[in-house]
C-alpha angles and dihedrals in degrees: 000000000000115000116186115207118214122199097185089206121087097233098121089193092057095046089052083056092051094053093040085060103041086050086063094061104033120104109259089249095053113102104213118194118183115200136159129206098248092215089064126110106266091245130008109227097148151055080242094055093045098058084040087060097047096086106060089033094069097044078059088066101044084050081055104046085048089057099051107250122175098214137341134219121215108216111201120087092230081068092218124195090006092145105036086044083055092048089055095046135071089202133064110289104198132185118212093223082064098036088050097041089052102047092044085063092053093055097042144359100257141015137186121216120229114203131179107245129022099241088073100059091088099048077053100059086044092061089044092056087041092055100043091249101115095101090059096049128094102181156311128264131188121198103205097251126140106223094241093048080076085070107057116071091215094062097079091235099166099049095057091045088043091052099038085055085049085054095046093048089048097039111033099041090227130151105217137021125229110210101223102210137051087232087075090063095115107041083061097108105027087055097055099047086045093045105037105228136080105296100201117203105195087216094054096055096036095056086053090046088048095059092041096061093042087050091053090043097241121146141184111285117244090194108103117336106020095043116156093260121254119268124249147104104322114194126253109242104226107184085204093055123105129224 
């Protein structure tokens, strides 16, 4: 089975952490492959930068449709692109926001999700609403992060993640955490031993859904929505031209 990752920003170091830790929980005989599109923003932090990614987002998928893969995971919690991406692919596309939010519900009864910067809280709640999983969360919590902070060991990164899933546990009253950003790959397990409670990491899951749907030989419908799209003449994006 072959699974291609997609992190639709351009941060190369953060891609090679997504795939270390999607490699620790695919089936030995599961071929991952993480990749990011390079003309992305660095980080997506935004409704702007997610419509940004979405392009080369979505010429990962046809390379990889080309290649034969067998699913994708789309490794930003904003989930961008995720149904055109599944109009342009056989296999399962799946978005860890969807694949996190649903798991959390199967291993307790709420979650709160903990994101990096305040301006996405709200992108957050609107994913929750979109995927029927309103009624299981409790809230959602930023901890001030900037995405790329994650990145530099001096930031102090875990701490502040560490202390916003403590809160949420206090305060909300929930029984899980969902981290809200593919940056947090890493901290899944640590946290959840510290913290005492289920620590989901949306990657994680998705790679394993993934898997699980090509094992079963489901694919993604082209009756309706996801429908292949219709052929003809597509523009060519030229950053100099002028409206």
């Amino acid at each position: 089975m072959k699974i291609l990752i997609v992190n639709p920003n351009s941060t190369a170091s953060m891609t090679h952490k997504i795939g270390e830790a999607a490699a620790r929980v695919a089936a030995p005989a599961t071929t991952l492959r993480a990749v990011n599109p390079p003309h992305a923003p660095a980080s997506i932090e935004c409704y702007t930068e997610e419509a940004l990614c979405v392009p080369g987002l979505l010429h990962c998928i046809q390379q990889g449709e080309a290649q034969g893969y067998d699913g994708y995971v789309i490794a930003c919690f904003g989930d961008p692109g995720l149904d055109a991406a599944r109009e342009q692919a056989r296999g399962p596309v799946i978005g860890i926001a969807q694949a996190a939010m649903h798991a959390a519900s199967m291993v307790a009864n709420s979650f709160s999700v903990v994101t990096t910067l305040e301006r996405t809280v709200g992108m957050a709640w609107h994913l929750a609403e979109r995927y029927g999983m309103r009624r299981f969360c409790r809230n959602v919590r930023a901890a001030d992060l900037p995405v790329l902070d994650l990145e530099d060991p001096a930031k102090n990164a875990r701490a502040l993640i560490r202390d916003a899933c403590l809160r949420a546990l206090r305060e909300d009253r929930c029984e899980s955490i969902v981290l809200g950003c593919a940056g947090m790959t890493d901290l899944c397990r640590s946290l959840s031993d510290e913290i005492g409670a289920p620590v989901i990491d949306g990657v994680a899951v998705a790679v394993k859904l993934v898997e699980s749907l090509a094992t079963l030989g489901l694919r993604t419908s082209k009756l309706g929505d996801w429908a292949t799209p219709p052929i003809k003449p597509q523009p060519t994006l030229s950053p100099g031209a002028s409206c």
